[in-house]
N, C-alpha and C positions, 0 to 999 in steps of 0.2 A: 787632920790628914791632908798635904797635897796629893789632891786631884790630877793624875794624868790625864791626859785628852791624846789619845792616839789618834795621828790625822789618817792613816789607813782604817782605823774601826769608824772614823766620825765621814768616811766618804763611801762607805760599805754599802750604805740605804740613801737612794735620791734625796738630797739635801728640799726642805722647804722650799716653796716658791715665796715671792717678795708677801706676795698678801697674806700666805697662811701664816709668815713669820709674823707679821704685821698681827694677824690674827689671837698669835698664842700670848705674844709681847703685853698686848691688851690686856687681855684673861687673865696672866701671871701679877699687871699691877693691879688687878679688881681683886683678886681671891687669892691671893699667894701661891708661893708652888705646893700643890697638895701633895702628888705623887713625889715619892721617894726615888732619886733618882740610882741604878746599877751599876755596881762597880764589882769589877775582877782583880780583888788586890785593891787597891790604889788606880789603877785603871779604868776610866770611864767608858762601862759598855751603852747604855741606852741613858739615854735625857741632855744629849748634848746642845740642843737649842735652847732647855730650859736652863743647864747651867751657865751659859752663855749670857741669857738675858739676866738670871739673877743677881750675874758676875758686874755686869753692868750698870743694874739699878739696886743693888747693894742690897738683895731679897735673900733672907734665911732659906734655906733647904735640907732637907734630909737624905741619908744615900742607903743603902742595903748592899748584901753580897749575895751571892748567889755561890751556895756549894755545891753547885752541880758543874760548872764548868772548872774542866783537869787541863783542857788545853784551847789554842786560838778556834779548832775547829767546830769545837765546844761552844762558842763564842757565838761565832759566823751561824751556827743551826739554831740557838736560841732567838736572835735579832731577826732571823729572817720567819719563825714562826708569828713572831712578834707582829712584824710587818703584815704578814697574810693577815693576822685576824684585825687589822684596820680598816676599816669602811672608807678610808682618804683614800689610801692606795691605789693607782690607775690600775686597769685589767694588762697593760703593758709590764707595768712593775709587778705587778703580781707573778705575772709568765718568768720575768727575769729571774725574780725571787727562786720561785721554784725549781726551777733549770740549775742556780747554783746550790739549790738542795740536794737535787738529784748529782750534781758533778760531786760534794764533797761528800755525801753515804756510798758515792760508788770509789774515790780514794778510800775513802775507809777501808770499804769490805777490799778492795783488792788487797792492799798491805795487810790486813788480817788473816787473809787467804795465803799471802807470801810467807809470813811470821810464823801461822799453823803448819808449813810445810818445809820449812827449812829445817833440814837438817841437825843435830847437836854435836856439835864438833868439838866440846871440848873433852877430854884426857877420862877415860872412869878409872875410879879409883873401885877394886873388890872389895877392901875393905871400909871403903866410902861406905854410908845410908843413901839408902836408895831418892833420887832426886825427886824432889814434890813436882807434882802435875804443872803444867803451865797456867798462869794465872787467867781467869775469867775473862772474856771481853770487858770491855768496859759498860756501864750501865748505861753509856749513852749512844751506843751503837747501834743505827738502824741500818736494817738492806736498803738498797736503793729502789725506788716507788715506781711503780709501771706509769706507763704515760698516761692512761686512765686514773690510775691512785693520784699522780703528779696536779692533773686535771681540777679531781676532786678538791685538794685541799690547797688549789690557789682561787678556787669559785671560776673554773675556766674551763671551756671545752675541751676535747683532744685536738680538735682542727685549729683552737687559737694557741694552745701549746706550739703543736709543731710550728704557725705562722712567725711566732715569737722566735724559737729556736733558728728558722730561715732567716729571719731579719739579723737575727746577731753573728750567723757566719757568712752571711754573705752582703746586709748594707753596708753603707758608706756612711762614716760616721755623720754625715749632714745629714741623711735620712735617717738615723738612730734617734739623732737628736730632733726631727720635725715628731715621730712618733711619741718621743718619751714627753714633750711637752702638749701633745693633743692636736698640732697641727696635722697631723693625716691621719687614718685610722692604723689599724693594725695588717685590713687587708690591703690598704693600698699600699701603705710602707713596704709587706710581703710581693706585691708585684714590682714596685720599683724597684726591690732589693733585684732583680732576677735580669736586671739589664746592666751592661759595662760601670765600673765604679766611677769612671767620666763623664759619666752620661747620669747618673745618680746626681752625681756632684752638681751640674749645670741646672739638673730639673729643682732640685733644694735650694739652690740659689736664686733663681728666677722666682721662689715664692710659696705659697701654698697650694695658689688655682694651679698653677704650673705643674705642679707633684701631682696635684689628682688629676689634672689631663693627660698626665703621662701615666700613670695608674689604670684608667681607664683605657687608655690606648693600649694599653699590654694587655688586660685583660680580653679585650673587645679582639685582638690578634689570636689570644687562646681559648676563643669558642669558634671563631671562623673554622667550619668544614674545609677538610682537604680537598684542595682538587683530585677526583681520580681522574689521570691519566688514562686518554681517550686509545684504545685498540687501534694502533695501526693496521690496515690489508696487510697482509703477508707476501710477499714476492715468493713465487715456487723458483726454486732453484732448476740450472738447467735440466740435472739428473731428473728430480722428481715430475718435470714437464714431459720428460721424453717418456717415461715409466706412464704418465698417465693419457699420452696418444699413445703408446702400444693398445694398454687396453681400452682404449676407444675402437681401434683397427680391429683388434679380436673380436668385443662385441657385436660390429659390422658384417663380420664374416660370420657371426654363426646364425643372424638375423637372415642374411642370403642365403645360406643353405637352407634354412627352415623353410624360406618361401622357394626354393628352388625343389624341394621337397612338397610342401605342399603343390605348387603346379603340378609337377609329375603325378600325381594322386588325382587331378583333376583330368586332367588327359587320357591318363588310363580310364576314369570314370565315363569319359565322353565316350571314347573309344566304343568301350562297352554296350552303352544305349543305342548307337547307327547300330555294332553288328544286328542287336535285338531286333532292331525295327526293318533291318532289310528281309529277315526270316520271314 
């Protein structure tokens, strides 16, 4: 059988870095290729490094099919389970992984959603038999996974999901690529992603110190307290000034009668004691 090698399925999952390829190249001339490599058809889905090296050092190998996959999408959800349960995988690939789990079961259920509900437009015949039911989903149709489920089964937080999901619609592809290689973490790449894609650019260029000084300066800006704005005095306006000397004036006036009252209460009192005392 020729082996296709699709260069879209073969750049689907992060390619080997120089040493792990170095790493497996080793292994495969010590112990041969053990594992059977997967094929959809004639289509090479998983063991593309091992066929690669076999190919080169002229190493037997075996391939298997897989009857579960009916289409690409089929494909793409197997590989990326795949991926998850590998102990290599960075917590960054993992997040990505998942994310494009969660995009292709929620393509699914939509279009399964659209297909259930459209309409049947073509012509009935009365004397047609009556039309069989629409066919079953397909057995490899899942709903799309809650960001806790999603979580779960990349061995990742809900706070590093979302951090992943931030970084991929809003980094810069030079911060993409310091994260996916292990040069900054996931939180810092998530702060740098959150400033201009120019300014992204400059800080990935400048290095790695450079990306986490900038990392840390974004962060170190988003715990700083707000200034509260200090109460200016209030200026009374002319009207409410004049309103409040009226009743200044008023209170005056009825303080003077009181005491112009009380005097006269004393006077009469005095009055009264001489008459007593001249009797």
């Amino acid at each position: 059988m020729d082996i296709v090698v699709n260069e879209e399925l073969k750049a689907y999952i992060d390619p080997l870095t120089p040493e792990e390829h170095e790493s497996l190249e080793r292994s495969l001339l010590a112990e041969g290729c053990r594992d059977a490599l997967v094929l959809w058809g004639n289509v090479l889905v998983d063991g593309h490094n091992r066929y690669g090296i076999c190919q080169k050092h002229g190493l037997p190998f075996q391939t298997i099919q897989n009857p579960r996959f009916q289409s690409i999408e089929d494909v793409h959800l197997w590989m990326i389970d795949q991926h998850l349960g590998r102990r290599s995988v960075s917590d960054f690939q993992r997040g990505v992984l998942a994310l494009r789990k969660r995009e292709i079961l929620a393509q699914r259920s939509t279009a399964q959603a659209a297909a259930a509900a459209a309409p049947n437009t073509e012509p009935t015949d009365e004397a047609a038999p009556a039309a069989e039911p629409p066919a079953p989903a397909s057995p490899n149709a899942e709903r799309p996974p809650s960001r806790e489920a999603l979580a779960r089964q990349a061995k990742l937080s809900g706070n590093q999901v979302a951090l992943i999901e931030k970084i991929q619609k809003q980094a810069a592809p030079e911060v993409v690529a310091a994260v996916r290689s292990g040069i900054i973490s996931i939180n810092a790449a998530a702060a740098v992603s959150s400033l201009p894609a120019e300014e992204q650019r400059e800080a990935a260029l400048a290095g790695s110190k450079e990306l986490k000084e900038v990392a840390k300066r974004v962060r170190d800006a988003k715990r700083k307290p707000r200034e509260v704005p200090t109460k200016e005095p209030s200026t009374p306006s002319p009207e409410s000034g004049a309103d409040d000397a009226a009743e200044e004036v008023l209170q005056l006036r009825r303080q003077v009668a009181a005491l112009q009252e009380e005097n006269a209460a004393l006077r009469k009192e005095l009055a009264d004691l001489r008459a007593v005392s001249v009797r």
